[in-house]
Backbone of each chain as ProteinMPNN parsed JSONL, in Angstrom:
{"seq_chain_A": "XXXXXXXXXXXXXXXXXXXXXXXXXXXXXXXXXXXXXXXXXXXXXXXXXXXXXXXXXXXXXXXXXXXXXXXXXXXXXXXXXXXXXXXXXXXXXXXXXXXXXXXXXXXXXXXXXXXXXXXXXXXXXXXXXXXXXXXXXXXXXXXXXXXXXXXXXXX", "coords_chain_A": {"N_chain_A": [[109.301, 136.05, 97.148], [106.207, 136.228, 98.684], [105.283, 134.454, 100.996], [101.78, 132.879, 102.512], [101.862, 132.428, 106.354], [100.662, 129.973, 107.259], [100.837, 128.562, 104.618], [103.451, 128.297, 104.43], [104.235, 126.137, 106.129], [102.609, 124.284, 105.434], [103.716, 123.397, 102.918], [106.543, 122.713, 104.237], [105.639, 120.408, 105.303], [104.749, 118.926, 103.233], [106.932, 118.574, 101.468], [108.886, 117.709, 103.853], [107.478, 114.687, 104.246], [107.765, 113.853, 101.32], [110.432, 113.495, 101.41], [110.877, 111.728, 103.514], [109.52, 109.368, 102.615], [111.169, 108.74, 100.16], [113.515, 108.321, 101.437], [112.824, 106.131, 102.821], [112.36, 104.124, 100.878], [114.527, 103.47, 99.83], [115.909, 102.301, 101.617], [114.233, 100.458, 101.783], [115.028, 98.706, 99.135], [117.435, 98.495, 99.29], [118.135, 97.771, 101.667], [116.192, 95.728, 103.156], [116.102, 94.365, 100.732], [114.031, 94.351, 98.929], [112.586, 93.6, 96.278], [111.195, 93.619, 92.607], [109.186, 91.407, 91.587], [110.447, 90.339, 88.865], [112.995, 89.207, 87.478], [114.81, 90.103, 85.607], [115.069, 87.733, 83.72], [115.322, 86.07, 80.643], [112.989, 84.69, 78.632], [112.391, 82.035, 75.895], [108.57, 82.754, 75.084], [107.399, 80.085, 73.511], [108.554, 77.98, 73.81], [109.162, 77.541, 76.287], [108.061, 74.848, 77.226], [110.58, 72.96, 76.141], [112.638, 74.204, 77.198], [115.005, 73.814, 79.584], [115.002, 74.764, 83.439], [112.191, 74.524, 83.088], [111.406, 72.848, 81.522], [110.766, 70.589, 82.862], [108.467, 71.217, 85.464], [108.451, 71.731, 88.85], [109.616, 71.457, 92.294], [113.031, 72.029, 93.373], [115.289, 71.051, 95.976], [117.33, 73.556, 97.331], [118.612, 74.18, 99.494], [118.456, 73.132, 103.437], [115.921, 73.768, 104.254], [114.775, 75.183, 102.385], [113.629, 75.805, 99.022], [113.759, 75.758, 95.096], [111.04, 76.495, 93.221], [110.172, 75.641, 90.439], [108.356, 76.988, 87.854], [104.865, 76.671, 85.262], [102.776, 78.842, 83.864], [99.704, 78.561, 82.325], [96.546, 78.637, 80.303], [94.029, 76.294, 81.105], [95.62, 77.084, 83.563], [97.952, 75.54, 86.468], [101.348, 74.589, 86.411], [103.798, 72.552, 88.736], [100.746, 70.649, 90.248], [99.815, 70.603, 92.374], [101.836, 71.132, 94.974], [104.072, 70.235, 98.084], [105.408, 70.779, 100.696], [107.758, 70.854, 103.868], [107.179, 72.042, 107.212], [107.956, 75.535, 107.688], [109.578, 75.489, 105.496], [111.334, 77.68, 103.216], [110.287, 78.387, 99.98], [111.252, 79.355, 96.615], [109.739, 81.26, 94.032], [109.723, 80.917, 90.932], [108.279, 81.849, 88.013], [106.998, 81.145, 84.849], [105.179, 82.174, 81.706], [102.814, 80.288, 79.526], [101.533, 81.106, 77.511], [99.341, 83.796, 78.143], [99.131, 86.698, 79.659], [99.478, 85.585, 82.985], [98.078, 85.781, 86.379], [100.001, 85.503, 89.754], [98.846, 84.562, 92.575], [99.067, 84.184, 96.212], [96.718, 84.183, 98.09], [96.183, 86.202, 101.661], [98.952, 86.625, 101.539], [102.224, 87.983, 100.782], [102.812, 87.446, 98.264], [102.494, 88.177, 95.196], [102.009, 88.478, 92.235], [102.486, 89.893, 88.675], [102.225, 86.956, 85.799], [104.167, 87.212, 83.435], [104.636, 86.661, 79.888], [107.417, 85.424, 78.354], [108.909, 86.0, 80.157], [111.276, 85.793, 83.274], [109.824, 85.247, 86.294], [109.862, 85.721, 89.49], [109.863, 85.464, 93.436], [109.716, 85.65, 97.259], [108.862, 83.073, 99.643], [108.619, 82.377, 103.049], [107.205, 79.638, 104.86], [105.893, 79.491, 107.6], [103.172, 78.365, 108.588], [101.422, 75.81, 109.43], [99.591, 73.759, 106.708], [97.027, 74.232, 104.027], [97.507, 76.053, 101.16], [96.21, 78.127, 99.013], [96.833, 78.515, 95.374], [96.038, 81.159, 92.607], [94.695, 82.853, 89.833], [94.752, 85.957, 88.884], [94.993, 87.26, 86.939], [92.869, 88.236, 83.891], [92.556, 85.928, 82.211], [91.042, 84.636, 80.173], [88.508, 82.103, 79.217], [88.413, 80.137, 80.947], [89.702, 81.018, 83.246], [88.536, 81.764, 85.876], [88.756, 79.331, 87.065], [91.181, 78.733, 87.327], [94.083, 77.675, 89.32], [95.843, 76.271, 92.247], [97.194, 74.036, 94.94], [99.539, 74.977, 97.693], [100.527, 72.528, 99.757], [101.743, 72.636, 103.019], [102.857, 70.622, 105.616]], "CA_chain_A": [[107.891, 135.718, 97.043], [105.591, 136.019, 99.915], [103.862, 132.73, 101.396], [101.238, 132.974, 103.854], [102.467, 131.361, 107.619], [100.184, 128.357, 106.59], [101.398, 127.97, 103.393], [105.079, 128.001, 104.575], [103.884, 125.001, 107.274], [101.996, 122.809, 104.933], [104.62, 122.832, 102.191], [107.1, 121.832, 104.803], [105.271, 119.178, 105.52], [104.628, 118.158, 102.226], [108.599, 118.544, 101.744], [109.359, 116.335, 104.786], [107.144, 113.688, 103.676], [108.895, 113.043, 100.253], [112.071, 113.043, 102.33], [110.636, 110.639, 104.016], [109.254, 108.503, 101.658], [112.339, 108.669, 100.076], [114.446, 107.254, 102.698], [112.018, 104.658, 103.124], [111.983, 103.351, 99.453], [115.585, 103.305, 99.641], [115.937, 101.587, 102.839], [113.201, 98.656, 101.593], [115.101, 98.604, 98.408], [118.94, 98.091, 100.223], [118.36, 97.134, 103.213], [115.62, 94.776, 103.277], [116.204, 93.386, 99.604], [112.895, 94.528, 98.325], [112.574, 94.013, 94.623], [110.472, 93.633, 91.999], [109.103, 90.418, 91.088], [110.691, 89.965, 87.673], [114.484, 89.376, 87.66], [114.813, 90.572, 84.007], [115.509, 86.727, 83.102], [114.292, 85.813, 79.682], [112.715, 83.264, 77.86], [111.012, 82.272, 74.712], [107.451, 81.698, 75.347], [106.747, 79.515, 72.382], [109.831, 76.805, 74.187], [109.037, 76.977, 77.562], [108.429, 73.101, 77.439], [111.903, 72.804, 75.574], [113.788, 74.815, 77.984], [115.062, 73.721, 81.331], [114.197, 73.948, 84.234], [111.234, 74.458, 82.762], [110.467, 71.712, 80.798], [110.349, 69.465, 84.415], [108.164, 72.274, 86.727], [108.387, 71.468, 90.2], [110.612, 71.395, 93.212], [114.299, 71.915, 93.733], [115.576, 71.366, 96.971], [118.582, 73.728, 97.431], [118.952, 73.908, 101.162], [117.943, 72.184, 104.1], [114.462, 74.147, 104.289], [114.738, 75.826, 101.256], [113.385, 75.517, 97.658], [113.608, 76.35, 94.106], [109.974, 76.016, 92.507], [110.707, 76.21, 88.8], [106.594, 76.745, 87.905], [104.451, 77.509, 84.688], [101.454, 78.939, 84.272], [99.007, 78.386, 81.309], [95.412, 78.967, 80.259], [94.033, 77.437, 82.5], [95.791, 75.79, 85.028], [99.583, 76.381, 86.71], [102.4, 73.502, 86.439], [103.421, 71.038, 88.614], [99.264, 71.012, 90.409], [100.33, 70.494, 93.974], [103.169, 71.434, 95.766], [104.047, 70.115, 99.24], [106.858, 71.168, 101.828], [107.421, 70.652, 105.277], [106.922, 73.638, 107.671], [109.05, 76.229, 107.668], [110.622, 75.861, 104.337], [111.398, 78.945, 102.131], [110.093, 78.631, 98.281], [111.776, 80.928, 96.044], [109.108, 81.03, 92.764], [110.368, 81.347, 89.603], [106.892, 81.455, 87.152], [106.668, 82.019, 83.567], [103.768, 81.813, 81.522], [103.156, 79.629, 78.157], [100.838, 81.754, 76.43], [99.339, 84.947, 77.737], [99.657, 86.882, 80.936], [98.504, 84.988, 83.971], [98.612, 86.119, 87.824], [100.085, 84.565, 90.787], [98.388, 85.191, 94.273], [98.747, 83.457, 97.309], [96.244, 85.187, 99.358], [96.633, 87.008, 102.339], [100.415, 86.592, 102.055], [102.689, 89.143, 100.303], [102.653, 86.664, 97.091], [101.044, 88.518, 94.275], [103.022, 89.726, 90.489], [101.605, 89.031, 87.193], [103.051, 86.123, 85.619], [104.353, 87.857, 81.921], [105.198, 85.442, 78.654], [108.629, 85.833, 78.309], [109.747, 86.648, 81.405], [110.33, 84.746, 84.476], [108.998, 86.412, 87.474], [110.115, 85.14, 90.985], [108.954, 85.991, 94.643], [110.015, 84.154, 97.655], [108.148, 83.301, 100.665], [108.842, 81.267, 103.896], [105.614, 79.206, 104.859], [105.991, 79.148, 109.019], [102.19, 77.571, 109.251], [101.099, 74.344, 108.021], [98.124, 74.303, 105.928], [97.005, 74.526, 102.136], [97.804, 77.691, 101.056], [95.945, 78.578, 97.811], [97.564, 79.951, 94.398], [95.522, 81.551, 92.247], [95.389, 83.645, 88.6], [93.982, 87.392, 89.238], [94.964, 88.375, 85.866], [92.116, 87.312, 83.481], [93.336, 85.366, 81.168], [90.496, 83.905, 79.405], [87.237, 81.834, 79.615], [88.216, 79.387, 82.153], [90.215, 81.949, 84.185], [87.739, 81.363, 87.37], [89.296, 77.763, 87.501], [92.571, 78.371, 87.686], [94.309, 77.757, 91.184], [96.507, 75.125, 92.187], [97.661, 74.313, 95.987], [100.862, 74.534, 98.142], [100.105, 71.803, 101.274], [102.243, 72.455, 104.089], [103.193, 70.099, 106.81]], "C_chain_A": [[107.277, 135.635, 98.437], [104.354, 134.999, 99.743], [103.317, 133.279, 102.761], [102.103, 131.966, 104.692], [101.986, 129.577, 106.906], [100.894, 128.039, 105.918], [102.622, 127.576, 103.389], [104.842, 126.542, 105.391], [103.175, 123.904, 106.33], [103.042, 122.409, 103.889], [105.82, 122.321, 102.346], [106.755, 120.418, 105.133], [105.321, 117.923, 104.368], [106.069, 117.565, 101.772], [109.341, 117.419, 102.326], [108.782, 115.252, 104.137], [108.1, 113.041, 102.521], [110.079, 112.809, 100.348], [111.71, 111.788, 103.082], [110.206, 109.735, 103.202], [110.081, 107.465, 100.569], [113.143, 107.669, 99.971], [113.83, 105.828, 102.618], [111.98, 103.552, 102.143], [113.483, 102.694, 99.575], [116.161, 102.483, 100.856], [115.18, 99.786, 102.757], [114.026, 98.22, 100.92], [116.471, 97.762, 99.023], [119.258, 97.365, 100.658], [117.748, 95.891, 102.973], [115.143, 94.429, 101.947], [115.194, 93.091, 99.088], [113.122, 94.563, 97.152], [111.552, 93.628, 94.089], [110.271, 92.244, 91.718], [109.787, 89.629, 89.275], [112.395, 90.482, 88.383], [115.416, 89.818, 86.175], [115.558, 89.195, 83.014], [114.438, 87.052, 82.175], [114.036, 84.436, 79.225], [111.722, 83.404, 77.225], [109.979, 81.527, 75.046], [106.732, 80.507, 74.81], [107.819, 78.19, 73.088], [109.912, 76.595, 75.414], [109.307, 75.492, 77.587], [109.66, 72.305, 76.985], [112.911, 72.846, 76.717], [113.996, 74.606, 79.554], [115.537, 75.16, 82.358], [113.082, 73.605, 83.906], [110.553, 73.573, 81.921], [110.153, 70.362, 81.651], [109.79, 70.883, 84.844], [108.467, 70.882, 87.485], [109.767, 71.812, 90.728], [111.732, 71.199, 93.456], [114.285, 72.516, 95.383], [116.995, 72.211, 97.041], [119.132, 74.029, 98.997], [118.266, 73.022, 102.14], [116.299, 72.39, 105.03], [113.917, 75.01, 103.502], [114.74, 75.078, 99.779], [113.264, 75.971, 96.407], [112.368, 75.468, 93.037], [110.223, 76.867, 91.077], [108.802, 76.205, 88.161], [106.276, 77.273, 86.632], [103.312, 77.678, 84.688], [100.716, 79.091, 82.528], [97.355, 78.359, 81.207], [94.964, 77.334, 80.491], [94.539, 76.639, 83.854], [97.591, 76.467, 85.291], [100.483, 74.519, 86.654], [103.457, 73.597, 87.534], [101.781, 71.323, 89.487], [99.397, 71.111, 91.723], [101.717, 70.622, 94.225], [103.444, 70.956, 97.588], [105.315, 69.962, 99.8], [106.35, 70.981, 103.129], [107.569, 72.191, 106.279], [107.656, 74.123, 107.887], [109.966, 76.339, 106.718], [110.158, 77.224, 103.886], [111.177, 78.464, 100.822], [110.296, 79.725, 98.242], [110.731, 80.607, 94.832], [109.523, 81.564, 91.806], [109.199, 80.776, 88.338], [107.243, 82.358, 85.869], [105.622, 81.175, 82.96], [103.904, 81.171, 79.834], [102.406, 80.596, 77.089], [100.586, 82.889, 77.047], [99.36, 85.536, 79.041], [98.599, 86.519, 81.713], [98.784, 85.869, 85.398], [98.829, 84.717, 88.726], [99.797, 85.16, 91.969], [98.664, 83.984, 95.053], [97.986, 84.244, 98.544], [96.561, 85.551, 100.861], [97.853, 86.836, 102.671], [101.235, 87.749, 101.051], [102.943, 88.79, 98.592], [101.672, 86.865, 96.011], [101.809, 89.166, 93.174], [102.413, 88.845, 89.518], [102.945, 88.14, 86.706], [103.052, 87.126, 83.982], [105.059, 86.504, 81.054], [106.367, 86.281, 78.396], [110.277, 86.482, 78.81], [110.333, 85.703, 82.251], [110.761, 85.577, 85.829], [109.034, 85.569, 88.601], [109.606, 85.922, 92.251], [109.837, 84.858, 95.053], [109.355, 84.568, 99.349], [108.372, 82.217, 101.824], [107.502, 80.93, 104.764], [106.265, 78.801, 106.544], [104.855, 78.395, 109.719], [101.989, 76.679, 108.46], [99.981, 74.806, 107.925], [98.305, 74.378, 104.362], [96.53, 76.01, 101.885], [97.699, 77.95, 99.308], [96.895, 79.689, 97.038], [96.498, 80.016, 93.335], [95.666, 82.875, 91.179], [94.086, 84.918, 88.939], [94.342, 88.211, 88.149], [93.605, 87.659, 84.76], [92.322, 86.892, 82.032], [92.583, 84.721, 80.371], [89.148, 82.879, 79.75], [87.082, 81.094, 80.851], [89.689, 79.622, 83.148], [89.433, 81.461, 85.493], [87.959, 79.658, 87.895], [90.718, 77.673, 87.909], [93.545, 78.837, 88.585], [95.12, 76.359, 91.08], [97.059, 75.57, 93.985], [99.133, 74.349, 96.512], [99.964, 73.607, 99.786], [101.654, 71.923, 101.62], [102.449, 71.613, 105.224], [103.996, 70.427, 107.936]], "O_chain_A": [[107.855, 134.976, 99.301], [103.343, 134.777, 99.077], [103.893, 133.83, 103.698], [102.797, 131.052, 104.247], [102.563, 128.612, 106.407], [101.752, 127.228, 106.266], [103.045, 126.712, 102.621], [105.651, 125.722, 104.956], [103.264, 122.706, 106.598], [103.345, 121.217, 103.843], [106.413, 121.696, 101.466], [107.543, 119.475, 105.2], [105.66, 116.74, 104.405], [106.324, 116.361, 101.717], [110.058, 116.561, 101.811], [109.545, 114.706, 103.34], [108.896, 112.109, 102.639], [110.765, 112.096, 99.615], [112.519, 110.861, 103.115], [111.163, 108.961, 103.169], [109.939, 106.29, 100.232], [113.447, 106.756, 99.203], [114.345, 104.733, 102.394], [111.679, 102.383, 102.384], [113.612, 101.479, 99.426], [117.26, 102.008, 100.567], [115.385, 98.679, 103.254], [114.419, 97.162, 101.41], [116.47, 96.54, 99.175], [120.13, 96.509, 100.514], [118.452, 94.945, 102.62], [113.945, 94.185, 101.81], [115.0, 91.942, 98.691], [113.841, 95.467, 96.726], [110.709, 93.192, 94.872], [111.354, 91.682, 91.556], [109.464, 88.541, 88.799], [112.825, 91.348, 89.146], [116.634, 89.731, 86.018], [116.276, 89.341, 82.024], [113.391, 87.688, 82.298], [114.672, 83.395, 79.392], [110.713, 84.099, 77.345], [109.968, 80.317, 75.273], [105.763, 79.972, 75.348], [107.548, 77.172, 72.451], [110.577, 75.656, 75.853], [110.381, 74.957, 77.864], [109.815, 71.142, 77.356], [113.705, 71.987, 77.101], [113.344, 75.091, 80.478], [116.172, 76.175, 82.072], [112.69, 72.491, 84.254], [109.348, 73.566, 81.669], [109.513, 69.378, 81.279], [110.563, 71.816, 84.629], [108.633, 69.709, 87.15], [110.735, 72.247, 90.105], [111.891, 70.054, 93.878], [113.799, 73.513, 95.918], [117.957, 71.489, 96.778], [120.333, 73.993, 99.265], [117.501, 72.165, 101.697], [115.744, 71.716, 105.898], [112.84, 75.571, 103.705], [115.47, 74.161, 99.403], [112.438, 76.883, 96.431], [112.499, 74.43, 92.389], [110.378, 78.047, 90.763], [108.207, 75.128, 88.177], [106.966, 78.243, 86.319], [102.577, 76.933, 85.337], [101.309, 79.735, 81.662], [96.845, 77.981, 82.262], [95.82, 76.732, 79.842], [94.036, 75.934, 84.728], [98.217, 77.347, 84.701], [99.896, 73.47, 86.922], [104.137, 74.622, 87.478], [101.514, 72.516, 89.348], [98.827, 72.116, 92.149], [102.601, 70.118, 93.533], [102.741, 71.631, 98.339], [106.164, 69.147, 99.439], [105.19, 70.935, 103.539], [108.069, 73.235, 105.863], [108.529, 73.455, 108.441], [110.979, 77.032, 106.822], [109.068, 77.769, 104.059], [112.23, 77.968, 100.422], [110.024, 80.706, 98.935], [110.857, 79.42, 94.529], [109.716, 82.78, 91.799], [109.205, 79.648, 87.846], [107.573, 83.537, 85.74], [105.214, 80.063, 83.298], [104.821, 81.468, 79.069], [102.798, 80.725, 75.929], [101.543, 83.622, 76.798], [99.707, 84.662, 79.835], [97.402, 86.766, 81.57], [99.755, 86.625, 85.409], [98.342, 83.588, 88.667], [100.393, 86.153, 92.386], [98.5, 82.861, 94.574], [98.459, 84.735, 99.569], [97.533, 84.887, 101.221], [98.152, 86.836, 103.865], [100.404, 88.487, 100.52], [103.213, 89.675, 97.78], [100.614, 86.282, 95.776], [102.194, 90.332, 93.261], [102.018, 87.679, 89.493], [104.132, 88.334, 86.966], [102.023, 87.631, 83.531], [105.791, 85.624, 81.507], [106.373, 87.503, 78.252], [111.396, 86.901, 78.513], [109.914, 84.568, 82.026], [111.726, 86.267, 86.158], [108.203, 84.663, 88.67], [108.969, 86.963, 92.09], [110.382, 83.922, 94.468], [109.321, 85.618, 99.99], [108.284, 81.054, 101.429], [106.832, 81.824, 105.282], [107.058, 77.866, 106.651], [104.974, 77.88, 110.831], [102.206, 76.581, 107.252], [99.387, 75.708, 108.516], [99.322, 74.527, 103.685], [95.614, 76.747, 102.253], [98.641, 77.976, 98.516], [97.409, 80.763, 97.353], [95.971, 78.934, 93.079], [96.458, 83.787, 91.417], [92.886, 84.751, 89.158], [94.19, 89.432, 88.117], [93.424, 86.452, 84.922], [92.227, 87.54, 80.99], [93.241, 84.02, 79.602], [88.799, 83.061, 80.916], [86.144, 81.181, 81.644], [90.458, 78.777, 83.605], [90.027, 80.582, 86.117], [87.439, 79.039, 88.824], [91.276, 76.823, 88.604], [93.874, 80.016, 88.719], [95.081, 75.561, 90.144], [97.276, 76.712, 94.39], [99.974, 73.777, 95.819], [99.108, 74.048, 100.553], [102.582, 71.528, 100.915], [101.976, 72.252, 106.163], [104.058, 69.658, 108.895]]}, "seq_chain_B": "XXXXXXXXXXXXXXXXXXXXXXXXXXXXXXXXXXXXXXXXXXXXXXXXXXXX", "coords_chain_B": {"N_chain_B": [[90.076, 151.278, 71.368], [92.42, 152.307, 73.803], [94.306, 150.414, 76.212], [94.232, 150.826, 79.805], [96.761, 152.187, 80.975], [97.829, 152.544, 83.51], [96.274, 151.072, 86.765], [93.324, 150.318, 87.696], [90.81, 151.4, 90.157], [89.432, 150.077, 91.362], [90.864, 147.26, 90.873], [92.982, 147.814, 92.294], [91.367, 148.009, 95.149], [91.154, 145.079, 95.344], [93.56, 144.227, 95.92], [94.689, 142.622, 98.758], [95.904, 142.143, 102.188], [97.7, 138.865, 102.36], [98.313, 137.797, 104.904], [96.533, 138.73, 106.714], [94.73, 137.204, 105.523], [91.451, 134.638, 106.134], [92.97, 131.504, 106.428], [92.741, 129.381, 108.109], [90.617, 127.859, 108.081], [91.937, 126.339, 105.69], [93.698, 125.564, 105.974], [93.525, 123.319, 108.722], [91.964, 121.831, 107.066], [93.678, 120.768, 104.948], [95.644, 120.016, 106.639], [94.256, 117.516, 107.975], [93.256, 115.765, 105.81], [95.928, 115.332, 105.246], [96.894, 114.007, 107.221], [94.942, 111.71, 107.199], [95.737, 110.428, 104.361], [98.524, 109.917, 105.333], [97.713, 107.796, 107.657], [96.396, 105.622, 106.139], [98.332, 105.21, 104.701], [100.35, 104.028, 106.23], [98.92, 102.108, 107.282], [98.997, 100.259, 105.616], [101.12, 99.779, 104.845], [101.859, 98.568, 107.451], [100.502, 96.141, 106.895], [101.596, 94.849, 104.665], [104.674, 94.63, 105.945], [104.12, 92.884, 108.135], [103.096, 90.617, 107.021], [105.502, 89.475, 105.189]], "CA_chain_B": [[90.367, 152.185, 72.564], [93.877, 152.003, 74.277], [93.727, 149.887, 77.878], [94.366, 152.247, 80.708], [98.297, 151.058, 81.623], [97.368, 152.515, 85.606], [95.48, 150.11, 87.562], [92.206, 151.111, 87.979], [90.823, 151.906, 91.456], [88.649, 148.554, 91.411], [91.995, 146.667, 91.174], [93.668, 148.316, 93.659], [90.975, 147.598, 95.41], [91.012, 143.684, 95.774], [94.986, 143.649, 96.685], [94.795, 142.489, 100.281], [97.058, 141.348, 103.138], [97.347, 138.138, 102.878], [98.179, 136.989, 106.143], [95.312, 138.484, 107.198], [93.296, 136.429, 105.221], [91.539, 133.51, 106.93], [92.829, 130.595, 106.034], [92.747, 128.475, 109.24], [89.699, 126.174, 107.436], [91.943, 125.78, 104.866], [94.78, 124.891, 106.984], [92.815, 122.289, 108.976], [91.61, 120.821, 105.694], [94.67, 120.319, 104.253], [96.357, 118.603, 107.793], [93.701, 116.221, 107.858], [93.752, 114.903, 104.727], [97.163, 114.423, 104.828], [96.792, 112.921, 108.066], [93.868, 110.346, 106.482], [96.446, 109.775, 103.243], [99.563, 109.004, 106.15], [97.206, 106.783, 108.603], [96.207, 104.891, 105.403], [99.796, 104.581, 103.647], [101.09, 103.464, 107.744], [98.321, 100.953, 107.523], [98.797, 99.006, 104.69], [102.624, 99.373, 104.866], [102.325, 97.562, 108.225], [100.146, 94.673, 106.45], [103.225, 94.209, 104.266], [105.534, 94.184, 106.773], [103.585, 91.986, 109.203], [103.052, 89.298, 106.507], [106.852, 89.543, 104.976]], "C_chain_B": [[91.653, 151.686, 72.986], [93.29, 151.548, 75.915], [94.716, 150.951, 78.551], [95.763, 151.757, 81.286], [98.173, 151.138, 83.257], [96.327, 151.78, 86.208], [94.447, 150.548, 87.933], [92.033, 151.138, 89.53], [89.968, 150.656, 92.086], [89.725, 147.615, 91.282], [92.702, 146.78, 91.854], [93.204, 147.869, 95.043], [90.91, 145.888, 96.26], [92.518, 143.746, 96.012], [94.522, 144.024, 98.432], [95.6, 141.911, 100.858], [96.642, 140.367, 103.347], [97.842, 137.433, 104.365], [97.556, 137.792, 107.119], [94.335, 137.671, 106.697], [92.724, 135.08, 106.103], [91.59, 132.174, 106.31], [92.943, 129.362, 107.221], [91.683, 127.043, 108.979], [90.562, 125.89, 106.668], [93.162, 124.828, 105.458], [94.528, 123.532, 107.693], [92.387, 121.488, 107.589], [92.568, 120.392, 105.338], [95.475, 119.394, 104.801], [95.212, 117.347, 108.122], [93.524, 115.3, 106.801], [94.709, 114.727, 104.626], [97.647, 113.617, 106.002], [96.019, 111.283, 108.066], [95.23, 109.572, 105.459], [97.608, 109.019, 104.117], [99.364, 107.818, 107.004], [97.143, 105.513, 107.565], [97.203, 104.024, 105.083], [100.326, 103.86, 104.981], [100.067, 102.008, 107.523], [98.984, 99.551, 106.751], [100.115, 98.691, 104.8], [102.878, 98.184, 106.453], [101.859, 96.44, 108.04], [101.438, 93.943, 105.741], [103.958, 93.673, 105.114], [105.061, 92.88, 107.823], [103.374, 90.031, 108.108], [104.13, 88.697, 105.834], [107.228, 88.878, 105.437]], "O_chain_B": [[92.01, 150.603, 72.521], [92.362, 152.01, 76.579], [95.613, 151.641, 78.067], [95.73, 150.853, 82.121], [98.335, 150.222, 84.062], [95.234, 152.235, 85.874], [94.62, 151.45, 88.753], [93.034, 150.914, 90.21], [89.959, 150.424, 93.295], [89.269, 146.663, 91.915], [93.292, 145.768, 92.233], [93.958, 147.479, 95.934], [90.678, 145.662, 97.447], [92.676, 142.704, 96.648], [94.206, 145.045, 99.043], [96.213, 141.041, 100.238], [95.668, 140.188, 104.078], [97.434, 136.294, 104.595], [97.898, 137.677, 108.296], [93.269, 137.428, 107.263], [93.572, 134.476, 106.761], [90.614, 131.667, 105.759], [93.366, 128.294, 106.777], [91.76, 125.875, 109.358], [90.365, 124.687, 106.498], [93.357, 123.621, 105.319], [95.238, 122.59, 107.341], [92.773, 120.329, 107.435], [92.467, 119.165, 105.344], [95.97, 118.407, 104.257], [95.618, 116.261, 108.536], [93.658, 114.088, 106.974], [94.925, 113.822, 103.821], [98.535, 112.767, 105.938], [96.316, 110.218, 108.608], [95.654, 108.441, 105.7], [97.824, 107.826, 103.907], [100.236, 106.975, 107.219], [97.687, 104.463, 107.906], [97.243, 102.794, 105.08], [100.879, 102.812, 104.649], [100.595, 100.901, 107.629], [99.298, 98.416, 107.108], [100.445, 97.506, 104.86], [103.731, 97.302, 106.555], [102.355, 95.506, 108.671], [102.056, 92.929, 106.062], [104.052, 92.45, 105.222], [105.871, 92.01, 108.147], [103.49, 88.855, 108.453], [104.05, 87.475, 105.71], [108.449, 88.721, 105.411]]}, "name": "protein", "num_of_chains": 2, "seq": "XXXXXXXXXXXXXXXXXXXXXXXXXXXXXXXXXXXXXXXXXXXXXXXXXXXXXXXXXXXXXXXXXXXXXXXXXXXXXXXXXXXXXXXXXXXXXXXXXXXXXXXXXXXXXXXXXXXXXXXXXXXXXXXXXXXXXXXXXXXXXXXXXXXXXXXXXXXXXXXXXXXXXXXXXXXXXXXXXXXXXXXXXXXXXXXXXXXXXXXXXXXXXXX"}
């Protein structure tokens, strides 16, 4: 088949790229222990409040600046309402939702997967500044969706 | 009527060399947009990384 010069030069390019892209996915994925916010745990949404951890939310300490926030989220508000660590801990979040799908944001930080009923959907983030560091539902879940937020305070 | 199976002389016609044709706009078009789509995808990938 004859390719124009160009055409041989841009579809290398295009070529390289997805080689590159690639690499790169597979390198986040590996290397730097990129995954998906859902750990394919389950749970029934109708027992959340039954089922531990989840029937205490809040704070497990499991290291000595590290935490396991066991959290749920419900129309319209998130469980436990405040959260507060001292600076420099790591929260790992582990959120599932009681009724229908909520979001979890923590703005401008990398903290953002829909919360799904029946799931539970973790993230983990190490807080290096103090400060109250808004969470917030960006899926819309219902009438008094624009209320529901809850803080982490930092020290 | 039966179609003519030899190529008429008006088809013959439009076969041209292409690498004479000019495609040098299209060439430029095509490396800048995929220079816009790579500056973009570099951007945001270093917001990730920078807030990670």
């Amino acid at each position: 088949m004859h390719l124009h010069r160009y055409e041989k030069i841009w579809l290398w390019l295009g070529g390289a790229g997805l080689a590159i892209f690639i690499t790169l996915l597979a390198i986040n994925a590996f290397a730097m222990g990129m995954q998906p916010p859902s750990d394919m745990q389950m749970i029934d949404p109708q027992k959340v409040d039954q089922t531990p951890p989840f029937d205490k939310p809040g704070l497990k300490q499991i290291g000595e600046k590290e935490y396991d926030a066991y959290m749920t989220a419900f129309a319209f508000s998130y469980a436990p309402s405040v959260i507060e660590v001292p600076v420099g801990s790591k929260i790992n979040f582990h959120v599932t939702s009681k009724d229908v799908v909520h979001g979890f944001e923590i703005p401008k930080t990398n903290i953002n997967f829909m919360v799904v009923p029946g799931h539970v959907n973790s993230a983990s983030m190490t807080f290096d500044k103090p400060g109250e560091y808004l969470i917030l539902c960006n899926e819309y879940c219902g009438a008094g969706h624009h209320v529901m937020a809850t803080k982490i305070i930092v020290k | 009527m039966r179609p003519d199976p030899t190529p008429s002389k008006k088809n013959q016609e439009k076969q041209v060399n292409t690498d004479t044709e000019p495609l040098k706009g299209t060439f430029t078009s095509v490396l800048l947009l995929g220079a816009f789509i790579v500056v973009c995808w570099v951007a945001v990938f270093a917001l990730f990384l920078n807030r990670a």
